[in-house]
Structure formats: structure tokens, C-alpha cells
C-alpha positions in Angstrom: 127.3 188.8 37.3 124.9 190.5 34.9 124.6 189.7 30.9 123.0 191.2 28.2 122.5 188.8 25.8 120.9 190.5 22.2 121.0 190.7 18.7 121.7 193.6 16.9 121.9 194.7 12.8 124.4 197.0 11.9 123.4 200.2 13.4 122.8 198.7 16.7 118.7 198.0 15.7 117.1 195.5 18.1 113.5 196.0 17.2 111.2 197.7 14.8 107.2 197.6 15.5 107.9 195.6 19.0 108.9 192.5 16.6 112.4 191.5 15.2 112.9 192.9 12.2 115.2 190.7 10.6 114.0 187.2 9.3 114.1 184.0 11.3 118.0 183.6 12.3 118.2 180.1 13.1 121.4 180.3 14.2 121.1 183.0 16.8 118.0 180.9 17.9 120.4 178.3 18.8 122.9 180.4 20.5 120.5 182.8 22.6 118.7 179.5 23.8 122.4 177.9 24.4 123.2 180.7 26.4 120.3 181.0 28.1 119.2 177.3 29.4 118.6 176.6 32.8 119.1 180.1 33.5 117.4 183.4 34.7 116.2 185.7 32.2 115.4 189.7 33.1 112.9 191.3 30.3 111.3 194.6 30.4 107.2 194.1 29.8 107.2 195.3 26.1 109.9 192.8 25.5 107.4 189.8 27.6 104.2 191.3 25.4 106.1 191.0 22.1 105.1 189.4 19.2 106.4 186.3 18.8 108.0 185.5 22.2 107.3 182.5 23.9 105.5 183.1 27.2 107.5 182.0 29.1 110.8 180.6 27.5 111.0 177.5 28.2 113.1 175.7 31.2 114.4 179.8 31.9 113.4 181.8 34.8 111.4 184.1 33.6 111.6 187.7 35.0 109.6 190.7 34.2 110.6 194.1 35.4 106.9 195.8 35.4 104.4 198.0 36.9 101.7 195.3 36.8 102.3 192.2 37.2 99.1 191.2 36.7 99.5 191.9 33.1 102.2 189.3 32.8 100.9 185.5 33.3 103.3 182.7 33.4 106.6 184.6 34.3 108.2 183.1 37.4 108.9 186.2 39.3 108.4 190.2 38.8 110.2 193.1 39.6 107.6 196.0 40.7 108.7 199.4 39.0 106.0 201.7 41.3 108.0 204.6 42.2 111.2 203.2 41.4 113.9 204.0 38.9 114.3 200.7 36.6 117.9 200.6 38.6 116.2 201.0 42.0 113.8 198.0 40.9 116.5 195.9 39.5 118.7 196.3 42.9 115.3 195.4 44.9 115.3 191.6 43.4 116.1 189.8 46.6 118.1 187.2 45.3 119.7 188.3 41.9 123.5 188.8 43.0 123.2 184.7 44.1 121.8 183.9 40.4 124.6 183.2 38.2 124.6 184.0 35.9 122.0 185.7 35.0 120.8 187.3 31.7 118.7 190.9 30.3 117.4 189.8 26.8 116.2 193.5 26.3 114.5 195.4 25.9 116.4 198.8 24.9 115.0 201.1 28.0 115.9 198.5 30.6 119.6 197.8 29.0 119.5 201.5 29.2 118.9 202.0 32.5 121.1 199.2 34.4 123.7 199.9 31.6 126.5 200.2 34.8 125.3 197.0 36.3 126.2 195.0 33.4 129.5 193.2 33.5 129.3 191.3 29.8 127.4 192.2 26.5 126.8 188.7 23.8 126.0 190.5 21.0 124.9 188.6 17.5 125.8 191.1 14.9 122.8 190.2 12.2 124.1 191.9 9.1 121.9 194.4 7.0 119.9 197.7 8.6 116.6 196.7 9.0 114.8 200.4 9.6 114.7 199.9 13.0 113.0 201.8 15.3 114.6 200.5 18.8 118.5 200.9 19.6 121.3 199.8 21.5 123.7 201.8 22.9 126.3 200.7 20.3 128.9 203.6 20.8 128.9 202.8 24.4 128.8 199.5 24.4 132.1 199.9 22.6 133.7 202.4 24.5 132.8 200.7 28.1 133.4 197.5 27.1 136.6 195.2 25.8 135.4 192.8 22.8 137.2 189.3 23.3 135.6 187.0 21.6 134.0 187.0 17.7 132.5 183.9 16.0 131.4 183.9 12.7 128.5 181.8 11.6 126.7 181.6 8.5 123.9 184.2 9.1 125.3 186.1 12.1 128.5 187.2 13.8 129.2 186.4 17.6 130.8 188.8 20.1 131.6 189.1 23.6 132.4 192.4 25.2 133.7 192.3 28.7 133.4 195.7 30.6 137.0 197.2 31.2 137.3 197.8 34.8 
């Protein structure tokens, strides 16, 4: 099964300069790492060489999708990108239909691209616009997918979206 797991402010912003825009949300912290422990991660490289982001996140397996992997010290595995689609090189990870479950924390070209492959969207709604200049899908996300579950927390709201089959 394949997961995105982001956060997103109202217009469906993830990103503005390569850096969350909105302040430190200690709460979707918590939930993202929740989510996330003791399992794989899948990160385009701009989302790796962003400001901010641990390198790697800790007790994760960290995987960059990337031309050169060179460029990406610490990460537990790559996905090579030459002369492949971002779909071609996500299919070519050996192992990745036995990983369960497994996570894409972004960024916005690589959520694009295997946007078919993914079964369930956790989305922390962050409230405010915050000019962003990187996007998710939101229409689509809504159309393609069935949301199930909302939480409410103090700084952020929590949704699940399961793809209607």
C-alpha cells in the first residue's frame, strides 16, 4: 500500500521557497513522526535538500527518488530517475510492494507523478494561505479519493482520504 502523508494550508500550499511556510506546528510534528516510525519514507531530492529537514529522519527508511545519488548522503536507499518517468523509477524499487506500509512525504512533482499508485492521502489541513508557491493536487485529491476520517487538534485539522475503487 502507498501513502502520502502531507500537510497542506487552505489552498492546498505545501511549500513556499523549498521551506514550510507556515510556523512550527508542533502538533503535525507529532502526528507526521507517529505515522511515520519504523517506517519507509519515499522523498523526491528537493524535498531531501530542504531547509530544515533532518538528514535522514530518524529510525525511517529513508528513500530518495533522484538522478544522483551521490548528492544525497545518509539516505538508506535511492531510486535512480536516468531515463525514467518518476512512475517508471518508483515501479523499479525492488522491494517496495513487500514494504508496508510505506509513505511519500512530498514533494509536489513526485505525488504528481505516482498520483494513481497511491491508495491513501493523511492530509493535516494547517489553516491560513501562506503564499505558497508549491501545490497539491487538492481538487483531485478530492474527487479520486473518499475522506473517512477528520480529527481536529488545536493548530491543525487531520484527514484521511481513501481512494474510491
Amino acid at each position: 500500500m502507498i501513502n502520502a502523508i502531507l500537510a497542506v494550508d487552505d489552498k492546498g500550499g505545501i511549500g513556499k521557497d523549498g521551506m514550510l511556510p507556515w510556523p512550527k506546528c508542533e502538533e503535525d510534528l507529532a502526528y507526521f513522526k507517529r505515522m511515520t516510525d519504523g517506517k519507509t519514507v519515499i522523498m523526491g531530492s528537493a524535498t531531501w535538500q530542504s531547509k530544515g529537514m533532518p538528514k535522514p529522519l530518524p529510525n525511517r527508511r529513508n528513500v530518495v527518488v533522484t538522478l544522483s545519488p551521490e548528492k544525497h548522503p545518509g539516505a538508506d536507499d535511492y531510486i535512480p530517475r536516468q531515463g525514467m518517468s518518476l512512475t517508471d523509477s518508483v515501479n523499479s524499487l525492488k522491494d517496495w510492494r513487500d514494504i508496508e506500509p510505506l509513505f511519500i512525504i512530498g514533494g509536489a512533482r513526485l505525488i504528481n507523478a505516482v498520483f494513481l499508485m497511491i491508495d491513501r492521502f493523511y492530509l493535516t489541513r494547517i489553516p491560513g494561505d501562506y503564499d505558497c508557491d508549491t501545490f497539491l493536487p487538492i481538487d483531485r485529491i478530492e474527487n479520486e479519493f473518499h475522506r473517512t476520517v477528520v480529527a481536529k487538534g488545536h493548530e491543525a485539522i487531520f484527514e484521511t482520504w481513501y481512494r474510491i475503487r
